[in-house]
RODO-2510 file (C-alpha; in nm, 4 decimals, decimal comma):
residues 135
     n   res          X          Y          Z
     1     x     2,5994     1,7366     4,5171
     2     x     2,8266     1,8601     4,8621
     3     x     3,1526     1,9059     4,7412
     4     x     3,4780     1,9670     5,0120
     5     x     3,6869     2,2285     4,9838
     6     x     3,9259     2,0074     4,8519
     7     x     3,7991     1,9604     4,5218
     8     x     3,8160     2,3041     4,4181
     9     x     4,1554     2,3032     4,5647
    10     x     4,2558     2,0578     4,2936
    11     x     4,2192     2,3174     4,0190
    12     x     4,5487     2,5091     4,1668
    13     x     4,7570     2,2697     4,0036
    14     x     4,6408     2,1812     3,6808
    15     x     4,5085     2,5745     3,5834
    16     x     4,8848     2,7034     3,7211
    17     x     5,0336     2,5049     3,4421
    18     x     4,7875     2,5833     3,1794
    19     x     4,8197     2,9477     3,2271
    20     x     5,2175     2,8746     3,2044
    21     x     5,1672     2,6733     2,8954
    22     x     4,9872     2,9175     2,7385
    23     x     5,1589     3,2158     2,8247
    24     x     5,5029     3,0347     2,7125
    25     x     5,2942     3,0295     2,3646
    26     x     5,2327     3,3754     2,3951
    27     x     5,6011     3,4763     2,4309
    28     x     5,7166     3,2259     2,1504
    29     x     5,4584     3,4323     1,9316
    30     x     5,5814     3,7702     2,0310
    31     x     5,9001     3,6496     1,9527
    32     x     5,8385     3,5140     1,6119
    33     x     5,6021     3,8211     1,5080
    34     x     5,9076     4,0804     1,6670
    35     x     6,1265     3,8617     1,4102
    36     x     5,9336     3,9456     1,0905
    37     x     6,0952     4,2171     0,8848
    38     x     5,8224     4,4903     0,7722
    39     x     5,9963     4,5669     0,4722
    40     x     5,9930     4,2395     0,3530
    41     x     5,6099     4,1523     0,2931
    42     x     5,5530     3,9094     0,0324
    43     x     5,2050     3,7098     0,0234
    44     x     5,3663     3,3758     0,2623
    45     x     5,4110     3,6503     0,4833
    46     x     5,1246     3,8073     0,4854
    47     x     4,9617     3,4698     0,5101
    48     x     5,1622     3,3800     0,8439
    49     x     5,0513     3,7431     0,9914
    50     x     4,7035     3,6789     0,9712
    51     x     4,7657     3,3462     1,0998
    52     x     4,9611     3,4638     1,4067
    53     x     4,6762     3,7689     1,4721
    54     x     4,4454     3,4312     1,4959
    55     x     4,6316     3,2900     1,7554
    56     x     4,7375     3,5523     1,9541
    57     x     4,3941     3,6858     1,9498
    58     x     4,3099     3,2958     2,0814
    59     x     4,5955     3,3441     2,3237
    60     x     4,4417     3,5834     2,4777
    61     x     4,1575     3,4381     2,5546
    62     x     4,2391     3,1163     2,6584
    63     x     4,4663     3,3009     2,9144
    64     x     4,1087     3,4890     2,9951
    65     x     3,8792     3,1814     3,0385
    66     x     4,2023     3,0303     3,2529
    67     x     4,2227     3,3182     3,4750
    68     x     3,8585     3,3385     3,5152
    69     x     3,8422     2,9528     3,6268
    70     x     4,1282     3,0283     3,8894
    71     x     3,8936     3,2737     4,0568
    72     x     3,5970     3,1431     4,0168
    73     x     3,7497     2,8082     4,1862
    74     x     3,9172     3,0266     4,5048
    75     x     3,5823     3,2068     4,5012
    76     x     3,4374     2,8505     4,5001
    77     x     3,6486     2,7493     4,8113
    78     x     3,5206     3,0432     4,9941
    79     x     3,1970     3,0233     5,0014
    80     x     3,2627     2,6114     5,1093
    81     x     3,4818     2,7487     5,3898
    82     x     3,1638     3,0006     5,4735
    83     x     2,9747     2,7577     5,4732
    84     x     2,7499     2,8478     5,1855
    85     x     2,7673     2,4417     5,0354
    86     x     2,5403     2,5462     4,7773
    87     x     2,6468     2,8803     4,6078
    88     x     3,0300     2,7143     4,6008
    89     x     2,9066     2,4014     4,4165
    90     x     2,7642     2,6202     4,1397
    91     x     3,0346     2,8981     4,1439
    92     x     3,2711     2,5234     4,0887
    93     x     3,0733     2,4080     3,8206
    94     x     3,1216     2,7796     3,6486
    95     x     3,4815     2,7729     3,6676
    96     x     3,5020     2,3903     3,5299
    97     x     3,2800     2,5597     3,2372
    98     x     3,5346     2,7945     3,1839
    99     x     3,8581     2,5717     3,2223
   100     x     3,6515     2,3590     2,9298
   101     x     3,6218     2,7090     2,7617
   102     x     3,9746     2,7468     2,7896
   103     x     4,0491     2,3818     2,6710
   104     x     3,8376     2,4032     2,3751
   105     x     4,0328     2,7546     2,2746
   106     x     4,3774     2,5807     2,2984
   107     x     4,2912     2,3151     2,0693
   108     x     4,1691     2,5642     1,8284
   109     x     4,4530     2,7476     1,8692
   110     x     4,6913     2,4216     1,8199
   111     x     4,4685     2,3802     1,5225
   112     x     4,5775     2,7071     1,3628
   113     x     4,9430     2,6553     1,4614
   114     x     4,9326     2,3551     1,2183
   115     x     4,7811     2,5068     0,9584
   116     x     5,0583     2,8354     0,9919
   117     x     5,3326     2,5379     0,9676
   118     x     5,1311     2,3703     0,6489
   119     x     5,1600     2,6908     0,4758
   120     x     5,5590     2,7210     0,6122
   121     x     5,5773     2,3920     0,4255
   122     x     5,4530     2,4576     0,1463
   123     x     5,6100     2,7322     0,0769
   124     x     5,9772     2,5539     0,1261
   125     x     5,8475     2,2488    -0,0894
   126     x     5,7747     2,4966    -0,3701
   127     x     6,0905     2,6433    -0,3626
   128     x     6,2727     2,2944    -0,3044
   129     x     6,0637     2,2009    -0,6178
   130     x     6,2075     2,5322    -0,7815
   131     x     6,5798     2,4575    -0,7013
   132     x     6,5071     2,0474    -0,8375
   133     x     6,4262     2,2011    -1,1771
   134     x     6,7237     2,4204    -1,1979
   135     x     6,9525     2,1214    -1,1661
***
């Protein structure tokens, strides 16, 4: 398959946001996790900890496989513009791997988010339940 070295250049976009997407998720997370008070560690806590280690640890590597896809596609549109049709249609088809790579990680990661805002939930709906009773 020849591709130009326009089609790699269609990547810029759509990876530039991704990595902005997922590094605004990154900085909500830091937040959140610089929020928690040590001091007060009960087991809902502890819970959402491990659940935010998840995702950050996630995070991280969907900023990885992202990263890696940008360079492998500018590597990709070098070796077009060298003229080497052949190496740049595989070193392409590496970084799409990778953007899927990163894809895949992000709906894991939403995933997880859900289940850290089930166990929010449930926490609030126990005490909610609590304060019924006591009326």
């Amino acid at each position: 398959m020849i591709i130009t070295l326009t089609t790699p250049a269609m990547l810029f976009p759509a990876v530039s946001l991704l990595l902005l997407a997922y590094t605004n998720r990154f900085v909500t997370l830091a937040s959140i996790i610089r929020n928690f008070d040590p001091k007060l560690e009960d087991e809902n806590i502890k819970e959402q900890i491990a659940n935010l280690r998840k995702r950050i640890y996630l995070i991280r590597r969907m900023q990885e496989a992202g990263v890696i896809s940008f360079f492998l596609c500018v590597l990709s549109m070098m070796a077009i513009y060298l003229e080497y049709q052949q190496a740049g249609s595989y070193i392409f088809g590496a970084s799409l791997v990778c953007l899927m790579y990163s894809l895949y990680l992000s709906v894991r990661e939403i995933t997880i988010s859900c289940d850290a805002l089930e166990l929010h939930l449930k926490y609030f709906s126990t005490n909610f339940k609590q304060q019924n009773r006591k009326k």
